[in-house]
N, CA and C of each residue as an Amber inpcrd file, in Angstrom:
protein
   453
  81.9080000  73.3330000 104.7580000  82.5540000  74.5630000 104.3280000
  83.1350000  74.3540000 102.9310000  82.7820000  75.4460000 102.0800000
  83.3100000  75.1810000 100.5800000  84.9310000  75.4150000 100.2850000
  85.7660000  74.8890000  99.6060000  87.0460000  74.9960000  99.3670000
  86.8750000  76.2840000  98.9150000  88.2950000  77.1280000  99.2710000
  88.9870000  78.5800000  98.6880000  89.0570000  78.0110000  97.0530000
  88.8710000  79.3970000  96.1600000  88.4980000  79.0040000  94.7790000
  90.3660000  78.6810000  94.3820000  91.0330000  79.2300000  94.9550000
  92.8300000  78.9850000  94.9410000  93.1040000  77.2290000  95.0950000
  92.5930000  76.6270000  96.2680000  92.8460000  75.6860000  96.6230000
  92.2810000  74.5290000  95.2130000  90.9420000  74.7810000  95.1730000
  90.3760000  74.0150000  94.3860000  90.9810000  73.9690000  93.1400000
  91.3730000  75.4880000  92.3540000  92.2480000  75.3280000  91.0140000
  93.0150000  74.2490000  91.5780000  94.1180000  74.4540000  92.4400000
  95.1820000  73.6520000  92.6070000  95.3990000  71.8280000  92.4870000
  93.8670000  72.0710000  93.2560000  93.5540000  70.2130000  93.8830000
  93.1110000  70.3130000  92.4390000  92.1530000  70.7060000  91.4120000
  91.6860000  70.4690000  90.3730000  92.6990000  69.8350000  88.9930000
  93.1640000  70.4170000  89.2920000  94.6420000  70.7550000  88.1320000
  96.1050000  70.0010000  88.7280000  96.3010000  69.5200000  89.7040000
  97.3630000  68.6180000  90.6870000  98.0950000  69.4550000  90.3680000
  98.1530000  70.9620000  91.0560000  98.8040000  71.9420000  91.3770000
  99.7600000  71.7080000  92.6750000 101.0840000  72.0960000  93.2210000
 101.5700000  72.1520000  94.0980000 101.3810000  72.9270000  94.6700000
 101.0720000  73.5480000  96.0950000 101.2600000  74.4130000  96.4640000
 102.3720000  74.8900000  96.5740000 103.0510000  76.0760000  96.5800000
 103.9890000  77.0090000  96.7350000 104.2060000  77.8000000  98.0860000
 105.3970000  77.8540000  98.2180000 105.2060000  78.8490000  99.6400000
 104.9800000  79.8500000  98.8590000 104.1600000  80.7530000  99.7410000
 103.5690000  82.1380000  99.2830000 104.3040000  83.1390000  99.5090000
 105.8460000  82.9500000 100.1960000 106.3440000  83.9800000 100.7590000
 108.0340000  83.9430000  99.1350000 107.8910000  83.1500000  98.2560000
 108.3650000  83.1660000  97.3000000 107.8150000  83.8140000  96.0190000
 106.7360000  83.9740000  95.9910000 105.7560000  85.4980000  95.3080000
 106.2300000  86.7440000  94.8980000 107.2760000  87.0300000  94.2860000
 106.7230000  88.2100000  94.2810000 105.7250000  89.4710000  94.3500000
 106.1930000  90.3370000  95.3620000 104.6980000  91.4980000  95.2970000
 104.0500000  91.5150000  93.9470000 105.1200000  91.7600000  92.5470000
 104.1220000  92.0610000  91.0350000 103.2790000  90.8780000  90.8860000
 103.8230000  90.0390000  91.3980000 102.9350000  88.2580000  91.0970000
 101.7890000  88.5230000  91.8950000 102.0140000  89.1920000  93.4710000
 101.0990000  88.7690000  93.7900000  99.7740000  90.3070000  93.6740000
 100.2710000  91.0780000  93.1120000  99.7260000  92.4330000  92.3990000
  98.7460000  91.8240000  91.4540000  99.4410000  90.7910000  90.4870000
  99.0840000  90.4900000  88.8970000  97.6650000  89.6530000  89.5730000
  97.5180000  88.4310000  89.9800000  96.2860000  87.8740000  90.6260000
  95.5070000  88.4390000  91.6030000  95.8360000  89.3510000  92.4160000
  95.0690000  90.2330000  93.0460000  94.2480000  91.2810000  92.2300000
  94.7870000  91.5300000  91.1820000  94.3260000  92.8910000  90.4010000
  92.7800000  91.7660000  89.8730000  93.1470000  90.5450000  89.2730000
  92.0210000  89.9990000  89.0470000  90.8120000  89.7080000  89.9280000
  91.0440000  89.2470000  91.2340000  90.3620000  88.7110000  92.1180000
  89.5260000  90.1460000  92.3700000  90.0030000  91.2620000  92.6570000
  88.9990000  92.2450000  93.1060000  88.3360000  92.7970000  91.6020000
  88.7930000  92.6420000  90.0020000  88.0340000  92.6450000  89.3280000
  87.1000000  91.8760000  89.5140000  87.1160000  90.7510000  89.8480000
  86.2230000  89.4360000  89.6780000  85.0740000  89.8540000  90.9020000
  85.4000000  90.4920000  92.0500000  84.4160000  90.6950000  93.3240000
  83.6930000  91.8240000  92.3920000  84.5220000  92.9180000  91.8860000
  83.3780000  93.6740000  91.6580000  82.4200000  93.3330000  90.2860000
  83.2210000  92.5120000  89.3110000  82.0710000  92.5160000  88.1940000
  81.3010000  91.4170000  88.9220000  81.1840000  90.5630000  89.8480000
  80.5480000  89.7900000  90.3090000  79.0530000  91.0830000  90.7580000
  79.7060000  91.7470000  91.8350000  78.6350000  92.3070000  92.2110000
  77.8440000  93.5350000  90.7680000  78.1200000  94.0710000  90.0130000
  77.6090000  94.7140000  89.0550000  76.5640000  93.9330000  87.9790000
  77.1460000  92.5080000  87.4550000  76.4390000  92.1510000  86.9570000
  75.2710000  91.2970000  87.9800000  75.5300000  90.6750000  88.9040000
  74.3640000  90.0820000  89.8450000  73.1800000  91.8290000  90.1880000
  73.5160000  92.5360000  90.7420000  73.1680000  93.9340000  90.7050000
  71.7910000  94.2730000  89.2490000  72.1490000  93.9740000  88.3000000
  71.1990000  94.4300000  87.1530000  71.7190000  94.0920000  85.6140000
  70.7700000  93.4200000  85.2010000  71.2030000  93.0420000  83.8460000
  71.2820000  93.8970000  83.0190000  72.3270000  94.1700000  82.5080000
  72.5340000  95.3980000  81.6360000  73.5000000  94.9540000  80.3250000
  73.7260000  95.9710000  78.9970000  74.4840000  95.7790000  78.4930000
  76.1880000  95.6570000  78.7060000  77.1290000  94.8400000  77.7900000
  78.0160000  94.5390000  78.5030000  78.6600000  95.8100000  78.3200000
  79.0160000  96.8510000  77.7460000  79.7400000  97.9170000  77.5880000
  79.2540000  98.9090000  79.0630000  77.5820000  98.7780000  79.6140000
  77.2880000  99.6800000  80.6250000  77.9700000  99.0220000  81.5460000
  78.1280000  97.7110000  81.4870000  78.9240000  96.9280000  82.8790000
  80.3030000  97.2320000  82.7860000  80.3520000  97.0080000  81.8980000
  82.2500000  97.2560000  81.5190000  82.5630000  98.8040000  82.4580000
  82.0120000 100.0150000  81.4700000  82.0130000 100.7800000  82.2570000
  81.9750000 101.4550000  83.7320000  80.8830000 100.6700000  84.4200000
  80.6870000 100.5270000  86.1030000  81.8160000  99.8920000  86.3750000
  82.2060000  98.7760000  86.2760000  83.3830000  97.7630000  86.9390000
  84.5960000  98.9860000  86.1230000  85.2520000  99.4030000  85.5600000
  86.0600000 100.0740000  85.2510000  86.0100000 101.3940000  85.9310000
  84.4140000 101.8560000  86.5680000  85.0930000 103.4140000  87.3120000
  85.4100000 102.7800000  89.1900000  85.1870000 101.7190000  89.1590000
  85.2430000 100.6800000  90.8190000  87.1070000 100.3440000  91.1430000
  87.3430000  99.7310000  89.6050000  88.9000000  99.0610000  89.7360000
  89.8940000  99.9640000  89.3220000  89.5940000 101.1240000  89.0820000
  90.5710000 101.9880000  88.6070000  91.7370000 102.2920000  89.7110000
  93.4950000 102.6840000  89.3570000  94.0370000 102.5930000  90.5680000
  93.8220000 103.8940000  91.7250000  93.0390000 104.7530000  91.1240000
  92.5060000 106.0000000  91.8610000  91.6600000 105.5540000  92.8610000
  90.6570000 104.2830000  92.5790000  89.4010000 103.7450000  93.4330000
  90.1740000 102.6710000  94.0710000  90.9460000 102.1420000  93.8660000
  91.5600000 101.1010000  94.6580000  92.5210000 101.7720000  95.5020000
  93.0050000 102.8810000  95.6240000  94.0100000 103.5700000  96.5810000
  92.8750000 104.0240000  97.1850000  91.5770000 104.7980000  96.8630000
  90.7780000 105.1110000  98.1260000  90.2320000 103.7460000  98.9270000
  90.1740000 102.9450000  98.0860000  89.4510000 101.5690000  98.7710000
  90.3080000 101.3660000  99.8530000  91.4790000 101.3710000  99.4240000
  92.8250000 100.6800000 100.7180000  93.0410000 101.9630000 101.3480000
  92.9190000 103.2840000 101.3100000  92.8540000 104.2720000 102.6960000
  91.7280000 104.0210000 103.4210000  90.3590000 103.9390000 103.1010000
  89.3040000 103.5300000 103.9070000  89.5300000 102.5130000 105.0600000
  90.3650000 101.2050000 104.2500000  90.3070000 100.1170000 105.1850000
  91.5730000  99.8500000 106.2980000  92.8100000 100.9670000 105.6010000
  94.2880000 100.6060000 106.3230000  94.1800000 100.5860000 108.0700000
  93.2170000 100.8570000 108.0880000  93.1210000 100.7880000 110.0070000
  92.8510000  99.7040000 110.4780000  91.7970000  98.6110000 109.3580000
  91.4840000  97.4800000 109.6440000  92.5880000  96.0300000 109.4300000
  93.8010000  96.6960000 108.9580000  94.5630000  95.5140000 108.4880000
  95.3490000  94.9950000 109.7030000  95.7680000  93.8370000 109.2460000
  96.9760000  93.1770000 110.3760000  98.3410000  93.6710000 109.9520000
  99.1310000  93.3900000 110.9190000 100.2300000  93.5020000 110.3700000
 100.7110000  92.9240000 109.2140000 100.3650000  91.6100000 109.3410000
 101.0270000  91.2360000 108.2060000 100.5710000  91.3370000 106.6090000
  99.0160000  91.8600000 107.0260000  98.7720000  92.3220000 105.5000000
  98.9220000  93.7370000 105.2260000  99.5040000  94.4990000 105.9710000
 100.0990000  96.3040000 105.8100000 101.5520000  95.6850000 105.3900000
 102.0500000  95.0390000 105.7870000 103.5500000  94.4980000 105.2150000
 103.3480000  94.1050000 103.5620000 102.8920000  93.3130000 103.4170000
 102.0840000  92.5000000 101.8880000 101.9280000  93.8060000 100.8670000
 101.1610000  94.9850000 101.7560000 100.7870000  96.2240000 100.9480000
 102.3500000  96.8960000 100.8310000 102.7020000  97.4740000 101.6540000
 103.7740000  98.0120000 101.3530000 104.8060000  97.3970000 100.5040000
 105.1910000  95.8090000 100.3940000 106.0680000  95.3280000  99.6390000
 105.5790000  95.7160000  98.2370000 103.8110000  95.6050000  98.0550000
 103.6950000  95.6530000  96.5720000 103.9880000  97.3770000  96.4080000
 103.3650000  97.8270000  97.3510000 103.9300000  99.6160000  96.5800000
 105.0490000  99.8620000  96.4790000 105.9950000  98.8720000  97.0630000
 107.2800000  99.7030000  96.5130000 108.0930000  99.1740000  95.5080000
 107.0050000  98.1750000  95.6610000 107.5800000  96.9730000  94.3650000
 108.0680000  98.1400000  93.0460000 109.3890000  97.8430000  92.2730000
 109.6840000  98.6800000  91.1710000 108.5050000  97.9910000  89.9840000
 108.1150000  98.8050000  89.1490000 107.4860000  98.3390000  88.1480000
 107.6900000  98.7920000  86.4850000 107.7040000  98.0410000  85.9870000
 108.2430000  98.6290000  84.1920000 106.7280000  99.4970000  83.9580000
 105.9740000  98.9270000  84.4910000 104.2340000  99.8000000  83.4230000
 103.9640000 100.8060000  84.0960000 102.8160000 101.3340000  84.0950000
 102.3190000 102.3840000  84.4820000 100.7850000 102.4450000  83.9080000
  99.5450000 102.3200000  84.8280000  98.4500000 102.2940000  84.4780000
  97.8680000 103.5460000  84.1000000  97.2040000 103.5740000  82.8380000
  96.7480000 104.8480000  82.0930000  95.7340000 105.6490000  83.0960000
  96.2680000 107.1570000  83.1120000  95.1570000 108.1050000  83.6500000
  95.1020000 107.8530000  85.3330000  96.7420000 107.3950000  85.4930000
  96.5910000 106.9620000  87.0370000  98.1120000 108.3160000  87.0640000
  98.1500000 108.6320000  88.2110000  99.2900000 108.8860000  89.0060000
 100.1370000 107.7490000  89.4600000 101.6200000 108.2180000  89.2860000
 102.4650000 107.3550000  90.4190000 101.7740000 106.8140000  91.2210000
 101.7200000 107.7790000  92.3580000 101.5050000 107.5140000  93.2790000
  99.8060000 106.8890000  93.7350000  98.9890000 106.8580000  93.1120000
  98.3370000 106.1150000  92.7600000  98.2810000 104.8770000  92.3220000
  99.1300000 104.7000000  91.6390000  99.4590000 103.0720000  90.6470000
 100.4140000 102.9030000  91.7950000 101.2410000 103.4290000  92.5020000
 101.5350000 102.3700000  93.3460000 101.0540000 101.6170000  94.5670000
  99.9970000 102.5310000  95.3150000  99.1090000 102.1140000  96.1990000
  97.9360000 101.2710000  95.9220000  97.6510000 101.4680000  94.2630000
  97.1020000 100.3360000  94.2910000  97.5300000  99.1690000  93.8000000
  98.7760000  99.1780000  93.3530000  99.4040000  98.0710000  93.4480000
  99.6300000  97.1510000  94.6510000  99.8610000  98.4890000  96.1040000
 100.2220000  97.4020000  97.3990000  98.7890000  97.0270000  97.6620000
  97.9880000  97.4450000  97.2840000  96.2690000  96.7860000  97.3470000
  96.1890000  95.1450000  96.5880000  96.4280000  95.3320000  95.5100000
  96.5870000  94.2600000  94.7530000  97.2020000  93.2590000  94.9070000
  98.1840000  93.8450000  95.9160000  99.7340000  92.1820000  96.1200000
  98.9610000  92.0060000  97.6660000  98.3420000  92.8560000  97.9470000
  98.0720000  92.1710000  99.4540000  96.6160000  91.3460000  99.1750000
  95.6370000  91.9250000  98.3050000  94.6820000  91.1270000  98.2980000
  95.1710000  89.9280000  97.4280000  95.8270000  89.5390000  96.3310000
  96.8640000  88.3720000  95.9850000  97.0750000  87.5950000  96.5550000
  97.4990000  87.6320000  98.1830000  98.4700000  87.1210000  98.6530000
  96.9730000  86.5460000  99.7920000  96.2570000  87.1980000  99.8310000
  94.8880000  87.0710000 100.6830000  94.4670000  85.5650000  99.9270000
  94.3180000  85.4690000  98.5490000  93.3350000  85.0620000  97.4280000
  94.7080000  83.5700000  97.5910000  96.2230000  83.4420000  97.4650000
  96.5860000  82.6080000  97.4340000  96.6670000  81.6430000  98.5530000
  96.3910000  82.2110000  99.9460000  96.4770000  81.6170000 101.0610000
  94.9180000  81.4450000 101.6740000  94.2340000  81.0900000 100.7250000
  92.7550000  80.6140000 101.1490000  91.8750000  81.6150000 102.1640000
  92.2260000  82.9230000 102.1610000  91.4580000  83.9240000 103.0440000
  90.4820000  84.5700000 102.2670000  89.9750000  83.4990000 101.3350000
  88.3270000  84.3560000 100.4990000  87.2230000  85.3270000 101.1340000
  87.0930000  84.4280000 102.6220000  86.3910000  85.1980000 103.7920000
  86.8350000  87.1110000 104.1170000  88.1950000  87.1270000 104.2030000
  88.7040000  87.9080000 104.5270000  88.8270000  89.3060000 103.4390000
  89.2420000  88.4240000 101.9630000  89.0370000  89.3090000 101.1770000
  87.8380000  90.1260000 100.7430000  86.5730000  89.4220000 101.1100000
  85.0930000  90.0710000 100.6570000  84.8130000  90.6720000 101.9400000
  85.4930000  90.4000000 103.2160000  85.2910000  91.3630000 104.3470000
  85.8820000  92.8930000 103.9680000  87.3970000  92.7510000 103.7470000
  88.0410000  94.1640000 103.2620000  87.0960000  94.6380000 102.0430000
  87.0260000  94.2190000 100.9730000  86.2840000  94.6640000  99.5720000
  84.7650000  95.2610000 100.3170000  84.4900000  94.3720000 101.0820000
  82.9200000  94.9400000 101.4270000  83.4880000  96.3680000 102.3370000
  83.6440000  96.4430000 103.5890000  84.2790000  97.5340000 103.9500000
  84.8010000  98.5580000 103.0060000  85.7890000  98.4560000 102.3930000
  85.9710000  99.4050000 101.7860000  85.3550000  99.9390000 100.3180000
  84.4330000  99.0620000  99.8640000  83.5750000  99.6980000  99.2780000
  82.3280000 100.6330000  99.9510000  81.6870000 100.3010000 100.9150000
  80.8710000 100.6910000 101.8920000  81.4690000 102.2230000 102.4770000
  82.8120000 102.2950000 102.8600000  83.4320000 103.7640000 103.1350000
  83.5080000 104.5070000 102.0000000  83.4010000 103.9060000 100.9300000
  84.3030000 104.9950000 100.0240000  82.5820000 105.5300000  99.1200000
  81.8730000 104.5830000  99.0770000  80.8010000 104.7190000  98.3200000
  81.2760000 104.5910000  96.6730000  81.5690000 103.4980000  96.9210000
  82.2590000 103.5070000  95.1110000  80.8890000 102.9010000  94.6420000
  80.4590000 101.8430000  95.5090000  78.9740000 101.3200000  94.1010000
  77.8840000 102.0320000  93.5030000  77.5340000 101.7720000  92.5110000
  76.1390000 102.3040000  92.4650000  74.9470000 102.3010000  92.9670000
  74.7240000 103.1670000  93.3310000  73.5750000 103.7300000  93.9450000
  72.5950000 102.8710000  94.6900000  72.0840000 101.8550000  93.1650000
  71.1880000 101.1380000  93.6060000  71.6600000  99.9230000  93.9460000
  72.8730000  99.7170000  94.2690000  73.6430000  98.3570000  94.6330000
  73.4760000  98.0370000  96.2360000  72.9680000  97.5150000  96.6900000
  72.5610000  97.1400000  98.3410000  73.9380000  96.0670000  98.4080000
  74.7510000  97.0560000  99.4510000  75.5920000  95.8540000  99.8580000
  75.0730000  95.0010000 101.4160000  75.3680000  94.0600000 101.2240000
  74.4100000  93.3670000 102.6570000  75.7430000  92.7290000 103.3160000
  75.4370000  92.8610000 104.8630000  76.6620000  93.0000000 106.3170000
  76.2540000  91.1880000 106.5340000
């Protein structure tokens, strides 16, 4: 079984682990927001070689906080408790920014998306996170067209 890509930075770099429950939600918002960038430009560019501005574009109408609040209504039935807790800490997390062309209430749900998949990505549940991402891309129909997601 291959090491979580979290673990390996850590062992790579003679990282300590941290308890995860010392995180802040924005902390764990800020690395989550990457990790599901990273799933989806993963799947866009494997998907079709294209220019980088057409990719840019695709991965930017996927991660937007409008597509990441539908992503996390699709899947909220499938969560545990303790990752609906994770979500809610990050949405109510206070925040200084505000993501362009988003709603409140938008930027904050996908913020509790972000601190819960974070918090997924720091505690070695890689499995888990491409289970939710696959699911809730699959409900919402965010990919393109010709993107075959495979179960």
């Amino acid at each position: 079984m291959d090491e979580s890509l979290s673990s390996a930075v850590l062992h790579t770099f003679s990282i300590a682990p941290k308890d995860i429950h010392t995180y802040s939600p924005l902390v764990l918002a800020f690395i989550g927001d990457d990790v599901f960038d990273l799933i989806i430009r993963t799947i866009i560019v494997e998907d079709k070689n294209e220019p980088v501005n057409i990719l840019h574009k695709k991965a930017s109408t996927i991660v937007k906080a409008s597509s990441q609040k539908d992503i996390f209504e699709a899947i909220a039935d499938e969560l545990t408790e303790e990752e609906l807790s994770i979500y809610r800490r990050g949405r109510n997390a206070k925040s200084n920014t505000m993501a362009k062309n988003a709603t409140v209430s938008d930027y904050r749900r996908a913020t509790g998306f972000e601190a819960m998949l974070g918090y997924l990505y720091l505690t070695g549940q890689t499995k888990r996170i491409l289970e939710l991402v696959r699911l809730g891309l699959e409900r919402t129909d965010k990919l393109p067209h010709h993107t075959m997601v495979h179960t």
